[in-house]
Backbone bond lengths (Angstrom), bond angles and torsions (degrees), N, CA, C in turn:
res aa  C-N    CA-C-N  psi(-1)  N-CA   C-N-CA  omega(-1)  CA-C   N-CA-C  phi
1 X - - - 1.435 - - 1.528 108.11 -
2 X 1.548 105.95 83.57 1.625 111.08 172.38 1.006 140.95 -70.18
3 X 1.094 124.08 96.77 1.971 116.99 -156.70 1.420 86.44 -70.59
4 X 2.292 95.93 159.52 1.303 94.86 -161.20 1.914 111.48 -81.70
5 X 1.256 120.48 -13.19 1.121 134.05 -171.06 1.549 128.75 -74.63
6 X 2.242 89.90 -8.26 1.215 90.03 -156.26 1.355 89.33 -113.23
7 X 1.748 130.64 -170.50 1.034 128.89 -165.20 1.564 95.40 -122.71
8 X 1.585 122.03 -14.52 1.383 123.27 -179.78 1.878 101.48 -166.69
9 X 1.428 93.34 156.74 1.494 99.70 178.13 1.652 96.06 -112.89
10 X 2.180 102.67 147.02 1.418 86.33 175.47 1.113 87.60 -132.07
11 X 1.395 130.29 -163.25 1.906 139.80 -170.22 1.762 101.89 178.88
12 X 1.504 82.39 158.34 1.822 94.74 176.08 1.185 96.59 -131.51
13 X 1.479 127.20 123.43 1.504 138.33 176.41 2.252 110.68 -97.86
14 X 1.233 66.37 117.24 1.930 84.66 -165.05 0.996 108.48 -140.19
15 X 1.616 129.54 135.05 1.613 143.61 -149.12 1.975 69.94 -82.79
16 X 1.723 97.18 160.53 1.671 82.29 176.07 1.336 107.71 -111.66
17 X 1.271 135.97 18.29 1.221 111.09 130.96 1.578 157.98 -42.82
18 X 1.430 89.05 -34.61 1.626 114.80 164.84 1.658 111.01 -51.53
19 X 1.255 106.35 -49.55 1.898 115.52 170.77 1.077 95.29 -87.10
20 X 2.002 92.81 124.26 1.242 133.95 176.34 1.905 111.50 -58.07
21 X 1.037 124.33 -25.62 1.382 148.05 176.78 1.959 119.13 -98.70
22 X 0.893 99.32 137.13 1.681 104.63 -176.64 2.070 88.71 -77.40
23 X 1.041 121.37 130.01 1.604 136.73 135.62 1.767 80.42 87.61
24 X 1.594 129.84 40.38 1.518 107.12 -169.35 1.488 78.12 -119.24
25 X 1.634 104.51 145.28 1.441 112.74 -171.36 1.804 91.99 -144.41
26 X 1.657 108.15 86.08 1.511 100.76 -174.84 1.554 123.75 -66.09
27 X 0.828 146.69 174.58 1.654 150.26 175.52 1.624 95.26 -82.08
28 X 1.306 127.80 137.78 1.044 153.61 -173.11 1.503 97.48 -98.61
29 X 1.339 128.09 115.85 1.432 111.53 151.67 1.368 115.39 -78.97
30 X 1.810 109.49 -50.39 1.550 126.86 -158.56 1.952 93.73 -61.54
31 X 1.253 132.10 -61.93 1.444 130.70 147.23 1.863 108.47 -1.37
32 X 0.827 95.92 -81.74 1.811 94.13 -157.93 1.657 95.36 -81.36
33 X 1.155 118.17 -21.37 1.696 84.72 176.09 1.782 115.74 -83.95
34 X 1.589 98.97 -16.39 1.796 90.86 158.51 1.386 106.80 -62.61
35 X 1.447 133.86 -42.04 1.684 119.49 -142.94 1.572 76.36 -76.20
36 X 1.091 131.34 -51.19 1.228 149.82 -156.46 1.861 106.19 -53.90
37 X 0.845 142.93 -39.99 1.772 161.19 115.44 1.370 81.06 0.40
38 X 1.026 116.58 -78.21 1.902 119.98 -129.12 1.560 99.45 -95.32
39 X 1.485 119.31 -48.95 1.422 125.40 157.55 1.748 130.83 -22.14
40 X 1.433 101.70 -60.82 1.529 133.07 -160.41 1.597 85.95 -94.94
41 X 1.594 123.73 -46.72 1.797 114.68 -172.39 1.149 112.54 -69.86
42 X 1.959 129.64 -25.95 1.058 128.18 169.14 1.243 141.17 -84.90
43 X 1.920 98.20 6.24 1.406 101.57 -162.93 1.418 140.71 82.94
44 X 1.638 92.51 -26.51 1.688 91.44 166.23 1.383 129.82 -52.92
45 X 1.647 109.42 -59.42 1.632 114.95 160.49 1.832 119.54 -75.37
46 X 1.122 114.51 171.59 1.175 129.25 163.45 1.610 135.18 -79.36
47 X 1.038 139.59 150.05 1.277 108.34 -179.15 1.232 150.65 -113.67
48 X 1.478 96.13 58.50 1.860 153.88 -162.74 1.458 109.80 -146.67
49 X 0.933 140.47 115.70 1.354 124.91 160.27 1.407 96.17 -165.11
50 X 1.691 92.87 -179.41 1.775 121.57 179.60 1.536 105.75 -121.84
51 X 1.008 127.35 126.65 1.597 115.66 164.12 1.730 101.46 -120.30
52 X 1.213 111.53 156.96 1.598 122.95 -161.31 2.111 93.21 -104.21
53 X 1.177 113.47 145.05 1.530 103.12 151.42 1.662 117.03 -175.74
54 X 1.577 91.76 145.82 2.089 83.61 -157.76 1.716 93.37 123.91
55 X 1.546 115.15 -25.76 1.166 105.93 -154.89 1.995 106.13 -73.27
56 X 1.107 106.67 -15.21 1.965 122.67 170.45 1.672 97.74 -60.53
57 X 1.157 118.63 -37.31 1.299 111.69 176.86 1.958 122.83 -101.83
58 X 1.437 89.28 20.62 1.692 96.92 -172.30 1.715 113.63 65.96
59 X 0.995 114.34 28.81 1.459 129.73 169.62 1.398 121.59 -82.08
60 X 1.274 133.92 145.48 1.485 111.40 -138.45 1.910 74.53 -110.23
61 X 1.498 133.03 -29.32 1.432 132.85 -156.52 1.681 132.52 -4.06
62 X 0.870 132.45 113.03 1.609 128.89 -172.43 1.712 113.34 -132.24
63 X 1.098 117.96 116.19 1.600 123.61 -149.17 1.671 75.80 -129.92
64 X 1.291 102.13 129.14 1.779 117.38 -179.61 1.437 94.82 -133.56
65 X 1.565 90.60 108.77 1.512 116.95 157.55 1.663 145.26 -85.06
66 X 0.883 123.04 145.09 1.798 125.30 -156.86 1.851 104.79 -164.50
67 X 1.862 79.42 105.51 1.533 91.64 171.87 1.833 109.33 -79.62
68 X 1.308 120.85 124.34 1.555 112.72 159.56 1.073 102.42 -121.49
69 X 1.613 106.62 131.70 1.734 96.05 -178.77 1.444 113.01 60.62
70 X 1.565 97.49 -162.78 1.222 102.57 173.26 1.417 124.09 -103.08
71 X 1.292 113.28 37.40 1.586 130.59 154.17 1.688 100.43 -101.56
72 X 1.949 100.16 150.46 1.402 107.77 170.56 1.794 92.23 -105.49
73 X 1.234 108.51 170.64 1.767 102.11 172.93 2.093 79.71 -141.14
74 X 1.140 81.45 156.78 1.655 105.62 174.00 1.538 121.68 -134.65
75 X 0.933 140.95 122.14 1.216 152.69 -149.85 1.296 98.81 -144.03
76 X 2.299 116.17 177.28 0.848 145.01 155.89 1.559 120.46 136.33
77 X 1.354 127.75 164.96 1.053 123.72 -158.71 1.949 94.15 -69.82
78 X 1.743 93.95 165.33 2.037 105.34 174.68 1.656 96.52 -125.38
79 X 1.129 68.89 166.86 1.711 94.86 164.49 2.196 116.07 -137.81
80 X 1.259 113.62 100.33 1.421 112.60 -169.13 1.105 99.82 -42.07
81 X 1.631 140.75 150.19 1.122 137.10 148.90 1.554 121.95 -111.72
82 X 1.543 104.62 -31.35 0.910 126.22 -164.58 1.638 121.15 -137.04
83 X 1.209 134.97 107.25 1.563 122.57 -162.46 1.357 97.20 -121.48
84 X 1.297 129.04 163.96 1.512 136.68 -176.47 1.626 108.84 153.82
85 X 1.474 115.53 173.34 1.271 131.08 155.36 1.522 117.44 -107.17
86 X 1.008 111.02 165.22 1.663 112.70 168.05 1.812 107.69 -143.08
87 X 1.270 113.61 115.75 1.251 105.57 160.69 1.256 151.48 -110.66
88 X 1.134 136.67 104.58 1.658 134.00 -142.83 1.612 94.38 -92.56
């Protein structure tokens, strides 16, 4: 389900217990800047784009990608859900 704005749809498939939230499907950065490597190195994508994800669950998600060099960067607007520290 390709939104029209975007250049690819992505998703994370997870028993849902694993998500701390009933029906919450967060945006992946670390996710799309691998597909994003392999996408943009093969030519399939461009090396500019938007990919949509969340959108299987009516999730609005939009992860904007930008090859420089040979770094990808990933961006886009958040929403906090969750705030804290953790110390190991």
């Amino acid at each position: 389900m390709k939104a029209p704005d975007c250049v690819c749809h992505t998703g994370i498939i997870a028993k849902r217990r694993v998500i701390a939230f009933d029906d919450f499907v967060a945006v992946a950065g670390s996710l799309n800047a691998s597909l994003a490597q392999w996408l943009i190195g093969t030519g399939v994508a461009p090396s500019s784009y938007v990919a949509s994800q969340g959108s299987a669950l009516g999730r609005m998600g939009r992860v904007h990608v930008e090859q420089d060099g040979p770094e990808v960067w990933i961006g886009g607007a958040v929403t906090t859900c969750i705030k804290g520290t953790l110390t190991l």
